[in-house]
VEXDREN-2710 file (C-alpha; in Angstrom, 1 decimal):
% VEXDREN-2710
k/r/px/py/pz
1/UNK/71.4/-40.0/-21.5
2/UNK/74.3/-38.6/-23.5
3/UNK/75.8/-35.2/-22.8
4/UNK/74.0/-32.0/-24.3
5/UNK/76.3/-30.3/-26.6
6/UNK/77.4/-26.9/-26.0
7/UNK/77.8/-23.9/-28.1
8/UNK/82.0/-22.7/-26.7
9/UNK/81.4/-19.7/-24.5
10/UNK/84.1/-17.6/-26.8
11/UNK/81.7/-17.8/-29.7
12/UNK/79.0/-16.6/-27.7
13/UNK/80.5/-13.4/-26.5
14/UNK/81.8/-12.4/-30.7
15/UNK/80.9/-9.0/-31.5
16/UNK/78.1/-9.0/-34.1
17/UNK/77.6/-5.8/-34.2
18/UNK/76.8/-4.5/-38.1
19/UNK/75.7/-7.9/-38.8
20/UNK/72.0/-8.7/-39.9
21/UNK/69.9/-12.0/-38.9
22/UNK/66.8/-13.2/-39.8
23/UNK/64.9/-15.6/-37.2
24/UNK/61.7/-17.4/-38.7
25/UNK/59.9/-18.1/-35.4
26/UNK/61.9/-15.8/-33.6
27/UNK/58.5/-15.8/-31.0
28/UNK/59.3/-18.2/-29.2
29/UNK/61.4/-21.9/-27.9
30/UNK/64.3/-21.9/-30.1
31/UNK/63.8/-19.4/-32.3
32/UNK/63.3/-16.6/-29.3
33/UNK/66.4/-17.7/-27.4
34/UNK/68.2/-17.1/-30.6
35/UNK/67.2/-14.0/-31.7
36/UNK/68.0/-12.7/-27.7
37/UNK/71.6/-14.3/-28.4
38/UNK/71.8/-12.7/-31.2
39/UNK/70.9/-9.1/-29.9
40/UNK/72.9/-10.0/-27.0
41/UNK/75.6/-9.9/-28.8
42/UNK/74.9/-7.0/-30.6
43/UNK/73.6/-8.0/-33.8
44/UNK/70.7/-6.6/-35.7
45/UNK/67.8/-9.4/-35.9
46/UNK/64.9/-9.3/-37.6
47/UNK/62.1/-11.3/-35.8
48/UNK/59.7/-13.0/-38.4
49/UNK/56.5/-14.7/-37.2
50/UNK/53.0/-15.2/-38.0
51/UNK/51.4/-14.0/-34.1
52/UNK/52.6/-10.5/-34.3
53/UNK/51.6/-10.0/-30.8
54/UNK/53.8/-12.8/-29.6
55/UNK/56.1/-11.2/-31.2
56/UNK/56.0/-7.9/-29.9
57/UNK/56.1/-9.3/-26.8
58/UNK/59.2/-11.2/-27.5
59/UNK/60.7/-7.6/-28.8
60/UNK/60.0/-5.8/-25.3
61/UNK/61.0/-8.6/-23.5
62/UNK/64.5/-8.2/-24.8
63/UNK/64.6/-4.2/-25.6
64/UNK/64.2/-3.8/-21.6
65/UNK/67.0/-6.0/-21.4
66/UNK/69.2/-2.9/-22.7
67/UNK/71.5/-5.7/-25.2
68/UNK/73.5/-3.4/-27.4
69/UNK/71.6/-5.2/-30.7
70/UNK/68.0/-4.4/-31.5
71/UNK/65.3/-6.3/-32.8
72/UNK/62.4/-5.5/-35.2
73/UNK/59.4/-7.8/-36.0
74/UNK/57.6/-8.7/-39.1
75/UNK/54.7/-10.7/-40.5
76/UNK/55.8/-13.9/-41.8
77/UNK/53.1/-16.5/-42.4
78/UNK/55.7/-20.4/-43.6
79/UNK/52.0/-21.7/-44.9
80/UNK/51.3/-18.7/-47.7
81/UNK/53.5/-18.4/-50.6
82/UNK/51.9/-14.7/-50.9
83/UNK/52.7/-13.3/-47.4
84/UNK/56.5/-15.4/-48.0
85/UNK/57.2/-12.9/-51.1
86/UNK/55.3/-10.0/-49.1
87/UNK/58.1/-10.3/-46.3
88/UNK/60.9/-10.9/-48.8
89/UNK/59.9/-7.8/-50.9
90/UNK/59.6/-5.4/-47.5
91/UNK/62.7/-7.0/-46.2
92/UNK/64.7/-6.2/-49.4
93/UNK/63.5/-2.7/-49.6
94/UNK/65.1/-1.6/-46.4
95/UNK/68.4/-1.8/-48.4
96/UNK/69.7/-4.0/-45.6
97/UNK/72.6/-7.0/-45.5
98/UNK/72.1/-10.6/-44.6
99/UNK/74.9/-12.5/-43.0
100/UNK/72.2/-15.4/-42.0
101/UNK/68.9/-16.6/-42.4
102/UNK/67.5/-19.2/-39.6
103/UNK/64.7/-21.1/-41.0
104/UNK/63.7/-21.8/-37.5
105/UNK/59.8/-21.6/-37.5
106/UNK/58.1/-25.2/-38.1
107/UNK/54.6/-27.5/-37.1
108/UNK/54.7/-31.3/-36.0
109/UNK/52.7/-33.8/-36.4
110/UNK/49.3/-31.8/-37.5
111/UNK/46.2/-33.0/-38.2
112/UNK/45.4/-34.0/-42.3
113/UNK/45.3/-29.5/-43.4
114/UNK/46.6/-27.9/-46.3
115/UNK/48.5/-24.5/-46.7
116/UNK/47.0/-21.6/-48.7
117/UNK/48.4/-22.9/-51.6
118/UNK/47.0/-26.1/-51.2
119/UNK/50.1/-28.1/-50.3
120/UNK/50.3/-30.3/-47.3
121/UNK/51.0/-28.8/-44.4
122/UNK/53.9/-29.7/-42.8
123/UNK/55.4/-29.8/-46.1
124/UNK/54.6/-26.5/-47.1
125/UNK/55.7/-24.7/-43.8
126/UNK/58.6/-26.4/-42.9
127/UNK/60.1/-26.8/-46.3
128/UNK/58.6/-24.9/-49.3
129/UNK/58.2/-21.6/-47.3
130/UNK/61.5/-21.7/-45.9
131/UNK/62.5/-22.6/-49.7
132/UNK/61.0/-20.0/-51.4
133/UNK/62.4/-17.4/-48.7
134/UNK/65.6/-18.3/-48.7
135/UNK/65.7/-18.7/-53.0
136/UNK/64.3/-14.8/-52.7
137/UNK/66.9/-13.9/-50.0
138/UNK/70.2/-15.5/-51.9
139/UNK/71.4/-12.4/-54.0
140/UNK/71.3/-10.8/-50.8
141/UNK/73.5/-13.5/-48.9
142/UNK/76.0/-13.5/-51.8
143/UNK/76.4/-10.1/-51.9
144/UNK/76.6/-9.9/-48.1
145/UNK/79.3/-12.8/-47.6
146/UNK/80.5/-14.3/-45.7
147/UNK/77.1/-15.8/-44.7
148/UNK/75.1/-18.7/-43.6
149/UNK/71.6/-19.8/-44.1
150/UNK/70.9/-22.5/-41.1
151/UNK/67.9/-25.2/-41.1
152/UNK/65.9/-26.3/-38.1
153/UNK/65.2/-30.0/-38.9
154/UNK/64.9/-32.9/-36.6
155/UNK/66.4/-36.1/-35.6
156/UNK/62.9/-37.3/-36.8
157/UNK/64.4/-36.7/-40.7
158/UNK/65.4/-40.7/-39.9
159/UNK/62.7/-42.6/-37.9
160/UNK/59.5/-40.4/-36.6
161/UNK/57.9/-42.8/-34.2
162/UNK/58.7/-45.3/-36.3
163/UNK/58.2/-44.2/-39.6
164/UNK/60.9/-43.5/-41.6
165/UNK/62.4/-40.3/-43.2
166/UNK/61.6/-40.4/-46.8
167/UNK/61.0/-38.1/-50.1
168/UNK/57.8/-39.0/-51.9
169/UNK/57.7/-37.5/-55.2
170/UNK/54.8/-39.5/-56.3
171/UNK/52.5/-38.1/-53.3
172/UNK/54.2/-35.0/-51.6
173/UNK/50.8/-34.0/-50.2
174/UNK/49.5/-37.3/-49.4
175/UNK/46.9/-36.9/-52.1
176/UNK/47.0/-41.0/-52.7
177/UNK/48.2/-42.1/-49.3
178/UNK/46.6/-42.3/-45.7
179/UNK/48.0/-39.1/-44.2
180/UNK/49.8/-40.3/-40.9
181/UNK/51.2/-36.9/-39.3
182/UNK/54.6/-38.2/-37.8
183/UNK/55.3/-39.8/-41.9
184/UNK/54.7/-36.2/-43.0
185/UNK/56.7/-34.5/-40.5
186/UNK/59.4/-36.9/-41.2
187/UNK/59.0/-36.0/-45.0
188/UNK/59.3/-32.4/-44.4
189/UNK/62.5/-32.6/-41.7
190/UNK/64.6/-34.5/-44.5
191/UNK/63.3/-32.1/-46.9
192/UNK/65.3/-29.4/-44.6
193/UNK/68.4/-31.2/-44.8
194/UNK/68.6/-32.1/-48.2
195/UNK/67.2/-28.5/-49.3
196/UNK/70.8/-27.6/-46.9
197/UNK/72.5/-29.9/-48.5
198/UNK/72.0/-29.4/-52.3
199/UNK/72.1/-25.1/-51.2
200/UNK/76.0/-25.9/-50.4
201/UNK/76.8/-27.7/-53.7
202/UNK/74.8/-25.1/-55.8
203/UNK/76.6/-21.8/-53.8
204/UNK/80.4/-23.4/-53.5
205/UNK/82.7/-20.5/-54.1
206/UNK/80.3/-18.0/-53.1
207/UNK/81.5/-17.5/-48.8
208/UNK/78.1/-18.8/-48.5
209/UNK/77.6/-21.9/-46.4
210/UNK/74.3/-23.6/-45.8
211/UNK/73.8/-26.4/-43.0
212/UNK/70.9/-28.7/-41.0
213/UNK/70.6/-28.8/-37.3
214/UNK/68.5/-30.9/-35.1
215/UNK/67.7/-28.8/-31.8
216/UNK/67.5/-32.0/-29.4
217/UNK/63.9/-32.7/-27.9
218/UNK/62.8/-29.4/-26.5
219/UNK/60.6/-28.2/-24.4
220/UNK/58.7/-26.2/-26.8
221/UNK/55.4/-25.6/-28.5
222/UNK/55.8/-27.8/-31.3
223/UNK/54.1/-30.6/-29.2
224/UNK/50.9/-28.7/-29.4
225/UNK/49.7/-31.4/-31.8
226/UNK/50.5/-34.6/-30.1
227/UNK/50.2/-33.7/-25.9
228/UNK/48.5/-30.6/-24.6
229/UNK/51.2/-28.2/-23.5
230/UNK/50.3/-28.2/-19.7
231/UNK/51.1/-32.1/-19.5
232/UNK/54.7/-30.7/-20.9
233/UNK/55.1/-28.0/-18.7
234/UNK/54.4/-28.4/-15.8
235/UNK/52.2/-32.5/-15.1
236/UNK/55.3/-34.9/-17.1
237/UNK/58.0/-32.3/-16.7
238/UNK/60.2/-34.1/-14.3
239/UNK/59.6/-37.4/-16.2
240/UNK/60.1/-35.7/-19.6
241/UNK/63.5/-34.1/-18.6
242/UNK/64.6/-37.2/-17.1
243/UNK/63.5/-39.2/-20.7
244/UNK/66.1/-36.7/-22.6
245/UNK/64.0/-33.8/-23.4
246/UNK/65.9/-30.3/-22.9
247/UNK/65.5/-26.9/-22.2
248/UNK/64.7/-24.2/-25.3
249/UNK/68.4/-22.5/-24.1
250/UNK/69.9/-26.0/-24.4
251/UNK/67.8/-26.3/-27.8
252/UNK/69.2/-23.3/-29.4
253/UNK/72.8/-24.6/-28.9
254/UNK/73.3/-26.0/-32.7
255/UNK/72.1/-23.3/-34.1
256/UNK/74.2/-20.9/-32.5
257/UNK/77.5/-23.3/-33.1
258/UNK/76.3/-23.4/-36.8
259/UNK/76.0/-19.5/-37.2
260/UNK/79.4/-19.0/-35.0
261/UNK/81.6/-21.3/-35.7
262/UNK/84.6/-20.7/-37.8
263/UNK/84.4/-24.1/-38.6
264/UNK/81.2/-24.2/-40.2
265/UNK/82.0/-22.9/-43.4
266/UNK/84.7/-25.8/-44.6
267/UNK/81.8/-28.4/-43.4
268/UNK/78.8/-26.7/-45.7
269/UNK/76.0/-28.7/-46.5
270/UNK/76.4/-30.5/-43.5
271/UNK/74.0/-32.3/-40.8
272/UNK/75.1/-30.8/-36.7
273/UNK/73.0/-32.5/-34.7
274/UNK/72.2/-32.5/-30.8
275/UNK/71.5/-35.4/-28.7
276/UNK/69.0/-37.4/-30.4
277/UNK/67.0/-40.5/-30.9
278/UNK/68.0/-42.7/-34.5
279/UNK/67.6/-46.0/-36.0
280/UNK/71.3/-47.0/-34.7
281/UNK/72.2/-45.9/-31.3
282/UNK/75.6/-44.6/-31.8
283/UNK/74.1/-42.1/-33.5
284/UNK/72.4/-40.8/-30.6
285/UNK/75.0/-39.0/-28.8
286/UNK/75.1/-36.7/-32.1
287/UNK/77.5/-34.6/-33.4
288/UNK/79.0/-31.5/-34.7
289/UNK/78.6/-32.1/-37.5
290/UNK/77.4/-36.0/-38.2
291/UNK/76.7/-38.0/-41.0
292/UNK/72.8/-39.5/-40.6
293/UNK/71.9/-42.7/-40.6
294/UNK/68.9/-42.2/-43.1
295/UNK/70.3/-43.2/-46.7
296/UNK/68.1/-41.0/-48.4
297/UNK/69.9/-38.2/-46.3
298/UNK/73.4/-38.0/-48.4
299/UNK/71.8/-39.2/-52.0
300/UNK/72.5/-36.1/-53.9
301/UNK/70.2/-37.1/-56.9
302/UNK/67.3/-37.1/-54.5
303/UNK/68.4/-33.8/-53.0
304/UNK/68.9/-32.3/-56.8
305/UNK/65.5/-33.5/-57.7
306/UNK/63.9/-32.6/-54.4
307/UNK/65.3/-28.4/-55.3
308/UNK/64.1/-28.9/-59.1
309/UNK/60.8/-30.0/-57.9
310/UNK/60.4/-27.3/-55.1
311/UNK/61.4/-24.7/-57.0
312/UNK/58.7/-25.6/-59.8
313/UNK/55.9/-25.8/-57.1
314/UNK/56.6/-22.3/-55.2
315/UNK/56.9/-21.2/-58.9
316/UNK/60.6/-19.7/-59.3
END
């Protein structure tokens, strides 16, 4: 198994005090580790989930921890264009900055569903909301620079047991095709990345910088879908772990790097990945950043067409 990569200890003890975060997901796995970073550090975070008791639990699990930052939680439901522009609109009105947005929050590998607005599900959480949030979010990352706007995709943006990475514009929402859950999660996890991707080239000279990250496999609830949670947690643990799967701290190490890092900025619009699982091995040890092995990955024209045709469907 390759070596887990490391967020450097100096970046994780920055003051962030006066800075502002937003966490999709902030509840739990990644996302919660992150925000409790974050505050940790000092930072102001706001928490953003759809199980707003989860996520009042995740805030007074970390208030008693007495961190210097503080954390507030709001309703934010990926899979409703409505409740996306309801947060954006409550968020703006408390007159507050941005210096990054973590489009965290995600599904995998759901049954055949479709969001409120009738797209396909995996699609429509994992790219279009985070889209449409971070489109009504951007005056306030410009005038907030420097900032960064992060995206949680996956290794699985190339090969998703076996099926490949790819943009379909003729059937986004599987509306011709047989829906196959692990093709439409691999859809929506090179949507992230290009969406990161074409966000750099549209905001160069602006201080604002705009990056993918896979996580690594982690122990997390996104398997919900695919392996009850108990067979995770506690029955194939040992087996799992040894198989490459890490830890939710260990998870939320790329993201932290690509909020931290001084060097992110100068490497905008580009793919940091933890240990993973591609089409060509070498790619598996990863990298900070690294160039992906899926072709559609760096074909701007795809990623140009891909924000055109997002920004038409969420209807900006």
């Amino acid at each position: 198994m390759p070596k887990i990569h490391v967020c450097p200890k100096d970046l994780l003890s920055v003051n962030l005090q006066g800075k502002v975060y937003i966490v999709t997901g902030g509840n739990s796995g990644i996302g919660l580790i992150t925000v409790q970073q974050l505050v940790k550090q000092g930072a102001q975070v706001i928490l953003a989930c759809r199980r707003l008791d989860q996520g009042a639990q995740a805030k007074a699990q970390i208030d008693s921890e007495g961190y210097p930052g503080s954390v507030e939680v709001m309703a934010l439901d990926l899979a409703s264009l409505n409740s996306v522009r309801g947060f954006a609109t409550t968020f703006l009105s408390k007159k507050l900055p941005l210096h990054g947005l973590i489009n965290n929050a995600g599904v995998m590998n759901t049954p055949s569903k479709k969001t409120a607005d009738g797209f396909e599900l995996q699609f429509g959480t994992n790219h279009l909301g985070h889209f449409l949030l971070t489109e009504l979010l951007l005056p306030t990352l410009k005038a907030s620079a420097p900032s960064r706007v992060v995206n949680v995709s996956s290794c699985f943006h190339d090969l998703a047991m076996k099926r490949e990475g790819r943009i379909d514009f003729d059937d986004l929402n599987f509306e011709r095709r047989k829906y196959d859950g692990w093709e439409a999660y691999a859809q929506s996890k090179l949507a992230n990345l290009l969406h990161a991707r074409e966000l750099a080239a549209r905001l160069k000279g602006s201080d604002v910088s705009a990056v993918s990250v896979h996580p690594g496999w982690v122990r997390t609830n996104l398997i919900q879908f695919s392996m009850p949670l108990f067979m995770q947690n506690y029955i194939l643990r040992p087996v799992l772990r040894m198989a490459g799967m890490i830890e939710p701290w260990e998870g939320a190490q790329s993201t932290l790097f690509a909020l931290l890092s001084p060097t992110v900025p100068e490497n905008s619009g580009a793919y940091f990945s933890q240990v993973g699982i591609y089409r060509s091995k070498k790619h598996n040890e990863g990298g900070w950043p690294m160039q992906s092995p899926n072709p559609q990955a760096s074909d701007d024209v795809i990623g140009k067409k891909l924000y055109e045709v997002s920004a038409s469907l969420v209807g900006i």
